[in-house]
BALOBA-1460 file (C-alpha; in Angstrom, 3 decimals):
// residues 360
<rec num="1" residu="x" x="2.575" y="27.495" z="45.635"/>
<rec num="2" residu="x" x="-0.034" y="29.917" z="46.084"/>
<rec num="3" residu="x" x="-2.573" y="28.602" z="48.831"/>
<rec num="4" residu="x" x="-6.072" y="27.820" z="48.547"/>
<rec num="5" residu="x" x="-7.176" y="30.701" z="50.977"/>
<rec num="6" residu="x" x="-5.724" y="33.220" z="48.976"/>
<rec num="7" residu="x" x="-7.092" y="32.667" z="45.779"/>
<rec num="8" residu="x" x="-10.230" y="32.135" z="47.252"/>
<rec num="9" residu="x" x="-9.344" y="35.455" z="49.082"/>
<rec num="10" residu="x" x="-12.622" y="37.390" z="49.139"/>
<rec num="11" residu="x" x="-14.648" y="34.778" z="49.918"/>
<rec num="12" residu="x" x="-12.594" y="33.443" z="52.455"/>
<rec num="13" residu="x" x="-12.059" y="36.846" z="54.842"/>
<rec num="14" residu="x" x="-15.729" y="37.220" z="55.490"/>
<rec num="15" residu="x" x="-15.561" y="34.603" z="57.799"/>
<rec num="16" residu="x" x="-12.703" y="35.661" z="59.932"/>
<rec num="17" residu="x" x="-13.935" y="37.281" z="63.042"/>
<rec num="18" residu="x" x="-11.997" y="40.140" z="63.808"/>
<rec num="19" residu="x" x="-12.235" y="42.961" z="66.416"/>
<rec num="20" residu="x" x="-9.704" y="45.927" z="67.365"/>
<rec num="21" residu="x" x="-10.664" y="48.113" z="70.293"/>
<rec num="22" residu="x" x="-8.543" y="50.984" z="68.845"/>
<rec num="23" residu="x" x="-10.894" y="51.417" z="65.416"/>
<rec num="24" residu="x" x="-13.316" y="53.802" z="65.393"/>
<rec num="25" residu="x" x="-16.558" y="52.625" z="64.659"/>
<rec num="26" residu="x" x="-17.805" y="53.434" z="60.667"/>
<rec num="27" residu="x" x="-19.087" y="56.588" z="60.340"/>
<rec num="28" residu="x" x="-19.161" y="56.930" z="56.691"/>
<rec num="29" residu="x" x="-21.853" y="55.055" z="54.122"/>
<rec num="30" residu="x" x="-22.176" y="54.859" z="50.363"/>
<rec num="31" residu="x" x="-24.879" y="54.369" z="47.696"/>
<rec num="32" residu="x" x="-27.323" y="56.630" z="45.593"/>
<rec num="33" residu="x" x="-27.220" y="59.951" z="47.495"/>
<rec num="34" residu="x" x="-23.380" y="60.142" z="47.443"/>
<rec num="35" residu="x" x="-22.280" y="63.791" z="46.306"/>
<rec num="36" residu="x" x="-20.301" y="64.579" z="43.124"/>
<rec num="37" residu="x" x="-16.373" y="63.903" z="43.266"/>
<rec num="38" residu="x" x="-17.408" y="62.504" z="47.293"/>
<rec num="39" residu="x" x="-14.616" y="60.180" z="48.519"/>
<rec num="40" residu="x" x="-15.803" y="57.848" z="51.028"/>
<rec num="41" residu="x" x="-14.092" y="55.652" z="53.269"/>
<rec num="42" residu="x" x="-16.286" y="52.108" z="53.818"/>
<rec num="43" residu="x" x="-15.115" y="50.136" z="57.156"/>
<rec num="44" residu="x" x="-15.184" y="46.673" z="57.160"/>
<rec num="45" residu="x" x="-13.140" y="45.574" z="60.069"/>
<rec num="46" residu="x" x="-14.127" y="41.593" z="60.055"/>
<rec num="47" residu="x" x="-12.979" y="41.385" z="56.256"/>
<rec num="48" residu="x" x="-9.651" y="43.694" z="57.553"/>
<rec num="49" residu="x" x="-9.879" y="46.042" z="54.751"/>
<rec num="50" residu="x" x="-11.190" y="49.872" z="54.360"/>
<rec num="51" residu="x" x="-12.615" y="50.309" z="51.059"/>
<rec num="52" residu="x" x="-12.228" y="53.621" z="49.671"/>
<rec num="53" residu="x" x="-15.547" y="55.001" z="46.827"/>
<rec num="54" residu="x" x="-15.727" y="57.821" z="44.598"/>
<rec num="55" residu="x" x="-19.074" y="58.545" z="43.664"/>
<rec num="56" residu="x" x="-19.774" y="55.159" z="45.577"/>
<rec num="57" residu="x" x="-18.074" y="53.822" z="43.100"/>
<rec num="58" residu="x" x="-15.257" y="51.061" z="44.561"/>
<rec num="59" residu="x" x="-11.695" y="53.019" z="43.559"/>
<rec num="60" residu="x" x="-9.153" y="51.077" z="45.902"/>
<rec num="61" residu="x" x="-9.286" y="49.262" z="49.455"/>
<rec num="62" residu="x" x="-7.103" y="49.038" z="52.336"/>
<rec num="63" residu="x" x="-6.498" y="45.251" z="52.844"/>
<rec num="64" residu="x" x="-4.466" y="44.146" z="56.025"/>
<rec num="65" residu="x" x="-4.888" y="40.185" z="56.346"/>
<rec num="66" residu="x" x="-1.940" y="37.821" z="58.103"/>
<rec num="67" residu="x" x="-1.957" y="35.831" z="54.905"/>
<rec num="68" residu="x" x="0.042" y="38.517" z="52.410"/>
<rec num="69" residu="x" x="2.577" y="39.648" z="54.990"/>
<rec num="70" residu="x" x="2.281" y="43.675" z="54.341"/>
<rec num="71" residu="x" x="-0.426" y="45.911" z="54.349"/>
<rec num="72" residu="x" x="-1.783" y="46.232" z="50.514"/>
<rec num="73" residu="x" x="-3.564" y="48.425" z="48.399"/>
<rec num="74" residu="x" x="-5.732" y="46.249" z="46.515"/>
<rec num="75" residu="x" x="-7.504" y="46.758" z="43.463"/>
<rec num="76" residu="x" x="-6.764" y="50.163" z="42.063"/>
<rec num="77" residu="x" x="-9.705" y="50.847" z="39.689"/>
<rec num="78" residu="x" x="-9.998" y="53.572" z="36.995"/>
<rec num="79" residu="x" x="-12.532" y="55.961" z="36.333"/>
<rec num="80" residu="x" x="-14.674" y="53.559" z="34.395"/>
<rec num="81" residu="x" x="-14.047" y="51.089" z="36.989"/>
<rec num="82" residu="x" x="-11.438" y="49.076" z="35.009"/>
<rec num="83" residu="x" x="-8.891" y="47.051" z="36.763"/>
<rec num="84" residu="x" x="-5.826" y="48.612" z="36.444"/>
<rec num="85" residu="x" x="-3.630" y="46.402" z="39.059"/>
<rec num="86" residu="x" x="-3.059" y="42.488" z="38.579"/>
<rec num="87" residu="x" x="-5.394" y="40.218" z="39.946"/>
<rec num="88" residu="x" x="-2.955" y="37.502" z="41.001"/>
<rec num="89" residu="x" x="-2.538" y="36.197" z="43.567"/>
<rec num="90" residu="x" x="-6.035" y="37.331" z="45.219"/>
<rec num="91" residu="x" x="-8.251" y="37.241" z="42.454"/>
<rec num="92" residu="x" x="-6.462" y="35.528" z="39.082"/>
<rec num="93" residu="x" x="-7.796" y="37.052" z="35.748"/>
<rec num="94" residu="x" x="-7.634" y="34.875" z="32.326"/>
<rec num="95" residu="x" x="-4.609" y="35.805" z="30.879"/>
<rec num="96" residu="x" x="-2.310" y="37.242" z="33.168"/>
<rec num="97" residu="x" x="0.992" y="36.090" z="34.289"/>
<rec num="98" residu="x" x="1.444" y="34.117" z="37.820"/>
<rec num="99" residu="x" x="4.990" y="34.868" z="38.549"/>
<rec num="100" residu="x" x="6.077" y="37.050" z="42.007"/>
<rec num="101" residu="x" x="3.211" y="36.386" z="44.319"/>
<rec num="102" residu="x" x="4.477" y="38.972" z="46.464"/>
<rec num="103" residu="x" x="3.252" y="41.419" z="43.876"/>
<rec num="104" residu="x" x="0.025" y="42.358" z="45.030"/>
<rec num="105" residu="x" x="-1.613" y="46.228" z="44.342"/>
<rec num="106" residu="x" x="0.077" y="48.888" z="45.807"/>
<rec num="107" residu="x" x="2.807" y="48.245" z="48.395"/>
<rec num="108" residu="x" x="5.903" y="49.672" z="50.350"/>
<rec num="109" residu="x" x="8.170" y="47.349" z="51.643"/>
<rec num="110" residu="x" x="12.558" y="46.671" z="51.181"/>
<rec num="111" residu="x" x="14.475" y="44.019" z="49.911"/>
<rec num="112" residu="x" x="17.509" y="44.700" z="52.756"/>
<rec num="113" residu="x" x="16.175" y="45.699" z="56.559"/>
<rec num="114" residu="x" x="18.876" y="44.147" z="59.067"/>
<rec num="115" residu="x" x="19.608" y="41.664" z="56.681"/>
<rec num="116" residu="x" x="16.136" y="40.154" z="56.065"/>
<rec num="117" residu="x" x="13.829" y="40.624" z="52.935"/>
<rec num="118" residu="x" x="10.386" y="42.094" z="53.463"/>
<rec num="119" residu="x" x="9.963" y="42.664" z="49.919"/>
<rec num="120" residu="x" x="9.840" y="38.819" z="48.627"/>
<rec num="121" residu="x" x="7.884" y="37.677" z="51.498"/>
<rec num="122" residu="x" x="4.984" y="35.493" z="51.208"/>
<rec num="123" residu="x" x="3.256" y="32.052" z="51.313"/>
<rec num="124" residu="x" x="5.286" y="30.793" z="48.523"/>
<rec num="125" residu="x" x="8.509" y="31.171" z="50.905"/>
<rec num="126" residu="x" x="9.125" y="27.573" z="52.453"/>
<rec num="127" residu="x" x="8.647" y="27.459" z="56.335"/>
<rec num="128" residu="x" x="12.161" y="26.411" z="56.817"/>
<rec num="129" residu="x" x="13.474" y="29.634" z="54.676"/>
<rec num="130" residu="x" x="10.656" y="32.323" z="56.574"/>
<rec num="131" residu="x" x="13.273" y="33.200" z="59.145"/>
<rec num="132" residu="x" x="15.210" y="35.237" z="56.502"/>
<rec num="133" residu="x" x="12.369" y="37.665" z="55.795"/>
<rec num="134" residu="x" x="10.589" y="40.010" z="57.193"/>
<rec num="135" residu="x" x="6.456" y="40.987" z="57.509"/>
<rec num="136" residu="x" x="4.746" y="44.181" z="58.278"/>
<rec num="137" residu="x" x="2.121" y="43.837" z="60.831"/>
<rec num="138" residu="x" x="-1.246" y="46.144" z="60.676"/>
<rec num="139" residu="x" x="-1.740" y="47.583" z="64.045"/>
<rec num="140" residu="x" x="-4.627" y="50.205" z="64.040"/>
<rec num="141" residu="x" x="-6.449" y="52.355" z="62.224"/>
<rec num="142" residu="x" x="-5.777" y="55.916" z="63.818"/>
<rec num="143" residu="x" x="-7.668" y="58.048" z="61.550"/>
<rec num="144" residu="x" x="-10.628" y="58.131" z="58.881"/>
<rec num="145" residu="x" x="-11.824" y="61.311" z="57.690"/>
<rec num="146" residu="x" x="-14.292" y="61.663" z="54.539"/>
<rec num="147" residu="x" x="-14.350" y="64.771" z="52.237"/>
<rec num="148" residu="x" x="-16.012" y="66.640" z="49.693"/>
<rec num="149" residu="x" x="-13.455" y="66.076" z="47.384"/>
<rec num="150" residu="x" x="-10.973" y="63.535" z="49.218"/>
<rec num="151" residu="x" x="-10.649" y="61.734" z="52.385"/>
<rec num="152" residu="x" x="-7.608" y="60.522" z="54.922"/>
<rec num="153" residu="x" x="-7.008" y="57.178" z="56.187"/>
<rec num="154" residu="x" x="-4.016" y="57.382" z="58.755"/>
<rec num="155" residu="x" x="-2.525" y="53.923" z="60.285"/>
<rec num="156" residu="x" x="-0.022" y="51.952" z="62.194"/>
<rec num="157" residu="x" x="2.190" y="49.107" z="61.287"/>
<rec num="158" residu="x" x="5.220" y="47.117" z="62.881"/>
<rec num="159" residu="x" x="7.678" y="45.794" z="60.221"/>
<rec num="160" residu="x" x="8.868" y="42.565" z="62.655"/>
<rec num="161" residu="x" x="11.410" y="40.108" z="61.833"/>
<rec num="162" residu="x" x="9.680" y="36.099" z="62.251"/>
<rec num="163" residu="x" x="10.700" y="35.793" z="65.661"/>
<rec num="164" residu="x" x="8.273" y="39.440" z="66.179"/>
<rec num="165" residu="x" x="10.794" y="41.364" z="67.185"/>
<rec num="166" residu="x" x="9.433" y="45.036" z="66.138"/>
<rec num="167" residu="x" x="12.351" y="46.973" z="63.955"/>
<rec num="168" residu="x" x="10.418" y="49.440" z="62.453"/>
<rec num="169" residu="x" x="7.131" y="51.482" z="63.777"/>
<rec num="170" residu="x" x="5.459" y="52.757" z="60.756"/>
<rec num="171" residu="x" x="2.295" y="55.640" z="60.424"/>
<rec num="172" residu="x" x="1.223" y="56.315" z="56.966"/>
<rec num="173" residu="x" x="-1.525" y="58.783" z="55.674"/>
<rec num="174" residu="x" x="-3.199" y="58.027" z="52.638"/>
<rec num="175" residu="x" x="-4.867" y="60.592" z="50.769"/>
<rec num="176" residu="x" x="-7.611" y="60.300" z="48.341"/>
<rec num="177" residu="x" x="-8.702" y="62.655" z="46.317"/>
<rec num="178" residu="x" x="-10.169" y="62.993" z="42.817"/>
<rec num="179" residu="x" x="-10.301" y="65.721" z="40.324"/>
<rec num="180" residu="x" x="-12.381" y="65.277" z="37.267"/>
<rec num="181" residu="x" x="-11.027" y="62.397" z="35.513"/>
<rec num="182" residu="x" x="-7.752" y="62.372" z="37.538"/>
<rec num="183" residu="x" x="-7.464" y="60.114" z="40.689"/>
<rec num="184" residu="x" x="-4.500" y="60.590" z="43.204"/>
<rec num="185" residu="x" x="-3.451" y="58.960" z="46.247"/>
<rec num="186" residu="x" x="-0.749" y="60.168" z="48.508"/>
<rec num="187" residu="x" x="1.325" y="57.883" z="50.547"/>
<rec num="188" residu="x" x="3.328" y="59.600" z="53.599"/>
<rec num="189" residu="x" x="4.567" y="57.030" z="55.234"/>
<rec num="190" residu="x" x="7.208" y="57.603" z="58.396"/>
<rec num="191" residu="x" x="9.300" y="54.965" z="59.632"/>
<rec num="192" residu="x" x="10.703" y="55.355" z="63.492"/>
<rec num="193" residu="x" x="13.560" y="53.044" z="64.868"/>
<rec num="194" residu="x" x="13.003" y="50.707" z="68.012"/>
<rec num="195" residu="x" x="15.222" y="49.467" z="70.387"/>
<rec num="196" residu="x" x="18.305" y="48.969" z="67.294"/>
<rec num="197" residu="x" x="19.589" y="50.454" z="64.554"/>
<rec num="198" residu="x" x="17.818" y="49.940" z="61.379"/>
<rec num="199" residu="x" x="19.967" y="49.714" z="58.103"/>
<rec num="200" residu="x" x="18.230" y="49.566" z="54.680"/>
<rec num="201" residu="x" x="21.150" y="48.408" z="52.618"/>
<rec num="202" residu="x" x="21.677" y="48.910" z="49.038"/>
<rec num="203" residu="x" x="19.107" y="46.646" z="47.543"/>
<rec num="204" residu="x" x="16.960" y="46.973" z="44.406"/>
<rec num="205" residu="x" x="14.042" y="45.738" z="45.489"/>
<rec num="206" residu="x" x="12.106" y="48.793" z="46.872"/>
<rec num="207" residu="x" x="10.366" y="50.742" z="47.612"/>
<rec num="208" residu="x" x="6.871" y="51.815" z="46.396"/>
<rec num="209" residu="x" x="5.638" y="48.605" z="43.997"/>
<rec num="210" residu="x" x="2.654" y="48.616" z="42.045"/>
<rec num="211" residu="x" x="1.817" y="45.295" z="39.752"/>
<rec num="212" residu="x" x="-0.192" y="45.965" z="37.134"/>
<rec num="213" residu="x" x="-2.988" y="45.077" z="34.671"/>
<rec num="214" residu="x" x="-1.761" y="42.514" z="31.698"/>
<rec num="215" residu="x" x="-3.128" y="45.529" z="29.333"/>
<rec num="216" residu="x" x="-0.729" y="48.389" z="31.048"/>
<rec num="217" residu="x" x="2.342" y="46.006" z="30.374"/>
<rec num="218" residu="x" x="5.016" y="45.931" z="27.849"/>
<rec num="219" residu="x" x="4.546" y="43.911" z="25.111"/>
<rec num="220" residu="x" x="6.217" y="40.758" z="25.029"/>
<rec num="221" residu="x" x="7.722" y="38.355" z="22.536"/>
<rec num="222" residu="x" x="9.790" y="35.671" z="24.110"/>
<rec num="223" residu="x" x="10.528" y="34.166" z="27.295"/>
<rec num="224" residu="x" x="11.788" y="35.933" z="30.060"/>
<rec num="225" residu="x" x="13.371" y="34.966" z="33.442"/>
<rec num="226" residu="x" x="13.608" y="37.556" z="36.327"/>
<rec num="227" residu="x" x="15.705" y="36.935" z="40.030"/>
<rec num="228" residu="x" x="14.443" y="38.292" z="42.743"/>
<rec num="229" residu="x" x="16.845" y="39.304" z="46.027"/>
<rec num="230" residu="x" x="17.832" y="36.111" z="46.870"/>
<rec num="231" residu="x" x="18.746" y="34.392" z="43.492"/>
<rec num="232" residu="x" x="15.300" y="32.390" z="42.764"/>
<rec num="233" residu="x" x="14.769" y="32.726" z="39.679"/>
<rec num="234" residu="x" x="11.206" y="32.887" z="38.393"/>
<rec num="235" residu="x" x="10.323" y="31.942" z="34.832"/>
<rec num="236" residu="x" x="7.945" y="34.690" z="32.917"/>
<rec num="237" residu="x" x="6.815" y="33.237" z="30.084"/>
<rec num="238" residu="x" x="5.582" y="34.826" z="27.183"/>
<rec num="239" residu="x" x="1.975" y="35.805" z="26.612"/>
<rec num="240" residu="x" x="-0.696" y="36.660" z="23.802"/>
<rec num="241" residu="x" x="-0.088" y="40.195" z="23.130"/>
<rec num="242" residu="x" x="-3.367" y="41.200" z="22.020"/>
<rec num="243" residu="x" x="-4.946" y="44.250" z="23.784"/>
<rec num="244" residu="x" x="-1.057" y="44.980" z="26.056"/>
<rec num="245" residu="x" x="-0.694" y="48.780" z="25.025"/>
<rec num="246" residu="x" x="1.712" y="49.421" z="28.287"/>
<rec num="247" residu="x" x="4.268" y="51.703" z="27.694"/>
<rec num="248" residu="x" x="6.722" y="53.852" z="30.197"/>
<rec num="249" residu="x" x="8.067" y="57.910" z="30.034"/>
<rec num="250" residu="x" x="10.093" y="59.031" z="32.449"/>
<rec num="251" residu="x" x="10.534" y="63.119" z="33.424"/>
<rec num="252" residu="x" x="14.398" y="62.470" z="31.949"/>
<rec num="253" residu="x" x="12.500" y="61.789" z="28.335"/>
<rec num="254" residu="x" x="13.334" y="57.824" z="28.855"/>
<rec num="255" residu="x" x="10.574" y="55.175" z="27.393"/>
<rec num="256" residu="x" x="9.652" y="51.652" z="27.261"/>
<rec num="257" residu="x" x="11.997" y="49.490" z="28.568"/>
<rec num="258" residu="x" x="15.433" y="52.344" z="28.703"/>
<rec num="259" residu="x" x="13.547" y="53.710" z="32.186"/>
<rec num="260" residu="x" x="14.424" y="51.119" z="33.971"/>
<rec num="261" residu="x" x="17.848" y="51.683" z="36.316"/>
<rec num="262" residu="x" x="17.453" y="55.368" z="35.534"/>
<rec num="263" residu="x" x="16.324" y="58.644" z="37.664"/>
<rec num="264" residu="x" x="13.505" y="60.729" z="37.752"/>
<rec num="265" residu="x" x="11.260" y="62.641" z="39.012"/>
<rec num="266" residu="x" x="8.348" y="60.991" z="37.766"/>
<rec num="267" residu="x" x="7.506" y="58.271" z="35.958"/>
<rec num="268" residu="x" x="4.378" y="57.643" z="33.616"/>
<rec num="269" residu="x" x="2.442" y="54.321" z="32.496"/>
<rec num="270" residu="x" x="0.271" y="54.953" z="29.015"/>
<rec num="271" residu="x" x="-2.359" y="52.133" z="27.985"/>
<rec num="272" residu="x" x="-5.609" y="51.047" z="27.023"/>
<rec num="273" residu="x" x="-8.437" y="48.840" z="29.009"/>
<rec num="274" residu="x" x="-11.452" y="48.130" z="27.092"/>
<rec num="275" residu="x" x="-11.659" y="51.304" z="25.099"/>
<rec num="276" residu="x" x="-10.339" y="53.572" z="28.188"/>
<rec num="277" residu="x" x="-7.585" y="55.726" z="27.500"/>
<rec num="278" residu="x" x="-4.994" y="55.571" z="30.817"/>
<rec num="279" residu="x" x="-2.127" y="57.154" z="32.455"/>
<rec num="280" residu="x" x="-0.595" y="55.653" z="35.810"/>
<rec num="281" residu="x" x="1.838" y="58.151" z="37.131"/>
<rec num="282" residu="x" x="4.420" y="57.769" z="40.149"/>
<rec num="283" residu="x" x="5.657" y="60.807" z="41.107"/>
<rec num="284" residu="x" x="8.675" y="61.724" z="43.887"/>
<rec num="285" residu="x" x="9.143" y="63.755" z="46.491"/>
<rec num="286" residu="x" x="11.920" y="65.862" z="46.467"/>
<rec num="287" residu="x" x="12.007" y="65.439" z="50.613"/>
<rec num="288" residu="x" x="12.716" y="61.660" z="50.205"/>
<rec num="289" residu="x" x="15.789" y="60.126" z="51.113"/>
<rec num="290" residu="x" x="17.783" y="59.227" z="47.838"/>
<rec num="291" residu="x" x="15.962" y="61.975" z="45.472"/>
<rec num="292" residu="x" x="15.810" y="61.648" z="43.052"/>
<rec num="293" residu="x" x="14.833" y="58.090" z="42.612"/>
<rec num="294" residu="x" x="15.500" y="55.318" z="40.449"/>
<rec num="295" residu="x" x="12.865" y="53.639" z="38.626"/>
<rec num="296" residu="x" x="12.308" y="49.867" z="38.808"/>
<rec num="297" residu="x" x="9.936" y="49.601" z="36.203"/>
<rec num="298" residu="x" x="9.837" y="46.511" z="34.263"/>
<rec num="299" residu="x" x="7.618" y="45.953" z="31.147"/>
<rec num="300" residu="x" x="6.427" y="42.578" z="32.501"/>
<rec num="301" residu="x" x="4.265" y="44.828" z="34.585"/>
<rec num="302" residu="x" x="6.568" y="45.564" z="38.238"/>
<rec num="303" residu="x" x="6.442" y="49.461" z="37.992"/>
<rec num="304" residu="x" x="8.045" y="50.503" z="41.570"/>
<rec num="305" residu="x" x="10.300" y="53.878" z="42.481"/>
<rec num="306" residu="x" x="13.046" y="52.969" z="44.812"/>
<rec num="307" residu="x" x="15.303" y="55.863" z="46.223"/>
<rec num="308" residu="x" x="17.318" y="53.898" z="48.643"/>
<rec num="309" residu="x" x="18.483" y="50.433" z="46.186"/>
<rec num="310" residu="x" x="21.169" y="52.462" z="43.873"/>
<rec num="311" residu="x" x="23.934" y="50.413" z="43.644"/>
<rec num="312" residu="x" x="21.907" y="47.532" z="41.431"/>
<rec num="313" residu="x" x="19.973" y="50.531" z="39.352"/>
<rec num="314" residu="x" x="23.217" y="52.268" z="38.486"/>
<rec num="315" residu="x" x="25.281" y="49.617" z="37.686"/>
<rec num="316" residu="x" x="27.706" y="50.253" z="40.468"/>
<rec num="317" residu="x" x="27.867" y="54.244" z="39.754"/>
<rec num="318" residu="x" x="26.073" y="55.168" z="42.956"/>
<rec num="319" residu="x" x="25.283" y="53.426" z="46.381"/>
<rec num="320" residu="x" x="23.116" y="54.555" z="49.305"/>
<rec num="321" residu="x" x="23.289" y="52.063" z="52.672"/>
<rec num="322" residu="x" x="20.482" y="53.960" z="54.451"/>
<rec num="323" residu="x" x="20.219" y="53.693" z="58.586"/>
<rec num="324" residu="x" x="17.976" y="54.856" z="60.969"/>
<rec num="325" residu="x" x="19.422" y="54.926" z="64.507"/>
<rec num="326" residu="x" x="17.259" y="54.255" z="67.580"/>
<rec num="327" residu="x" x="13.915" y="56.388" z="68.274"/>
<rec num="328" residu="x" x="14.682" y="58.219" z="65.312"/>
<rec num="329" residu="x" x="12.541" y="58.480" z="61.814"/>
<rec num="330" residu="x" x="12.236" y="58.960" z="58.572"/>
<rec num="331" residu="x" x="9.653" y="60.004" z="55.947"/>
<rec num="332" residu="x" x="8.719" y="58.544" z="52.768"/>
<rec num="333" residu="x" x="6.153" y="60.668" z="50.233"/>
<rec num="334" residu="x" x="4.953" y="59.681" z="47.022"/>
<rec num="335" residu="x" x="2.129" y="60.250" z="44.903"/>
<rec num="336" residu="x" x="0.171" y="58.105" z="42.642"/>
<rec num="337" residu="x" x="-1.961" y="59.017" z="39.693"/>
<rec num="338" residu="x" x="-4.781" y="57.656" z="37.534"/>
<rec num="339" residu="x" x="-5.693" y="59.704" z="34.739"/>
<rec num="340" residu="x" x="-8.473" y="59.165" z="32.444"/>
<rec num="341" residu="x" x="-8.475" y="62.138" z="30.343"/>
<rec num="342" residu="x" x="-5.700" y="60.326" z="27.830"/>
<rec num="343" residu="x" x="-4.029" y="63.885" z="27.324"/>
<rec num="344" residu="x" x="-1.030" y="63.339" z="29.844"/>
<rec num="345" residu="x" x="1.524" y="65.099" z="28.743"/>
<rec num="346" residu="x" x="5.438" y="65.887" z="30.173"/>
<rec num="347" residu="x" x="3.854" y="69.437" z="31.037"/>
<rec num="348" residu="x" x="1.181" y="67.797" z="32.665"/>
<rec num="349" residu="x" x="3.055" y="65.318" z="34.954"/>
<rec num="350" residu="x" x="5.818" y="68.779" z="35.578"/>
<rec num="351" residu="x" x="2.996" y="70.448" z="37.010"/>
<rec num="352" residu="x" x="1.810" y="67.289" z="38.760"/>
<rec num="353" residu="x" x="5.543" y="67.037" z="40.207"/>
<rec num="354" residu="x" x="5.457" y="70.829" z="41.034"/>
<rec num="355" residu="x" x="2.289" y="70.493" z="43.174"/>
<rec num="356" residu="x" x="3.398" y="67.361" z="45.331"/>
<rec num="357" residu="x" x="6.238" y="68.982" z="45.961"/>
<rec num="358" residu="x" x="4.469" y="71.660" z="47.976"/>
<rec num="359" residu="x" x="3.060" y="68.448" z="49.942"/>
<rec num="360" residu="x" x="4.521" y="68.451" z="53.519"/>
């Protein structure tokens, strides 16, 4: 079961004193005199979370607690300030479902990393059954740059196994920027081998997640049970359908449900919140290891782009066992979109695909 703590998540972190010698102090503030399109980046080291504004307006945070066992983005807001990302299991909304806990925002994590899960992970894994997954650790913030029309948070994580033995060193640069009505974040995220060989086997749950809103799902009529890595099954049941307008498109022309276990270079959520017409885009990198990616995007509202777990995706057709040897790395881009404008089209997201692409 989900704990106490985390529901009451908010509440609970501004009590947790917390200091880290390595953080710079804040530099940047918010509020009335922001600039047009400004993107701000709001420090608040003893809740462990960077908040990032547009306009002052609250558009995502950085959240690094020990209680979710990875690093989260957490919510991911649109331009009207609608909550386009599940509340559960930090903050439950009326209405949603309250299956996967480990669901939470925006994430990047593996189902297979010597053998132990860091995608499933979290406090609804027994104590006697932690030692088979994995956490990543928040280790510094090395960078935090604001901008006229974006900003750069740069950090460090350890992905550990539960005896903390460090497998993985991880630096990923977020950037935020904003165009109009169009919101983007771009993850580069590099991954550098200790002391062992890392292998990222085969698995299908991976890599970049995103949970989202009950409104940006698929509708649903009947009950539905979904397995995660390890065989427990998790009962989804079905849900009032009024106001769910999710639906998928894939760059190969796939929709709805038919984009799941399929490749692309992009993949595009269309919905409605309260009157606001939205698009929620992942988009590849042609760089990546495993381009172009398979799309594990389920209508119950998991919408995640995993380039290494092919074997599951393709029904046995392809298979990718993925290692990183000692001291060396490897590099992870992808780019997320929120679009208000509700005129995304195929050219659109080409062009959008086109630019990151140019990304380095």
């Amino acid at each position: 079961m989900i704990s106490l703590f985390k529901v009451g998540f908010f509440a609970s972190l501004v009590l947790i004193p917390f200091s880290e010698r390595s953080e710079m102090k804040t530099t940047t503030t918010t509020g009335p005199s922001a600039k047009a399109n400004a993107v701000t980046l709001v420090r608040k080291d003893a809740e462990k979370k960077v908040e990032v504004h547009v306009n002052g307006e609250l558009f995502t945070a950085y959240l690094y607690p020990t209680t979710i066992d990875k690093p989260v983005l957490y919510p991911i807001k649109s331009v009207n300030g609608n909550d386009i990302s599940r509340g559960y299991p930090l903050a439950p909304r009326a209405g949603e479902r309250v299956d996967h806990p480990h669901h939470i925002g925006v994430w990047f994590n593996y189902g297979d990393v010597n053998g132990l899960d860091f995608w499933n992970n979290s406090d609804a894994i027994p104590a006697d059954k932690k030692s088979a997954y994995g956490s990543i650790i928040h280790t510094g913030i090395l960078k935090a740059k604001d901008g006229k029309d974006k900003a750069e948070l740069e950090v460090a994580m350890d992905w550990v196994t539960s005896t903390g033995e460090v497998l993985l060193k991880e630096k990923t640069t977020f950037v935020f920027s904003v165009d109009g009505n169009k919101r983007i974040i771009d993850r580069i995220t590099t991954l550098t081998a200790q002391s062992k060989e890392v292998a990222m086997t085969d698995n299908k749950e991976g890599m970049l997640g995103i949970r989202v809103a009950r409104e940006l799902e698929h509708p649903s009529n009947k009950p539905e049970i979904f397995t995660d890595a390890s065989g427990i099954a998790t009962a989804v049941p079905s849900l009032n359908n009024e106001g769910v307008t999710g639906m998928y498109r894939s760059s190969a022309g796939k929709e709805g449900d038919d984009v799941w276990g399929t490749r692309g270079t992009w993949v595009n959520l269309s919905g409605e919140i309260k009157g606001e017409k939205i698009d929620l885009a992942i988009v590849d990198h042609p760089s990546n290891p495993g381009y172009p990616t398979y799309w594990h995007a389920r209508g119950y509202g998991l919408f995640a782009a995993n380039t290494l777990g092919q074997k599951a995706l393709s029904d046995g057709k392809d298979e990718l066992n993925f290692k990183i040897a000692p001291g060396k790395s490897a590099t992870f881009r992808y780019r997320i979109v929120v679009n208000s404008d509700g005129d995304v089209t195929d050219q659109t997201m080409n062009k959008e695909f086109e630019s990151f692409s140019k990304v380095k």
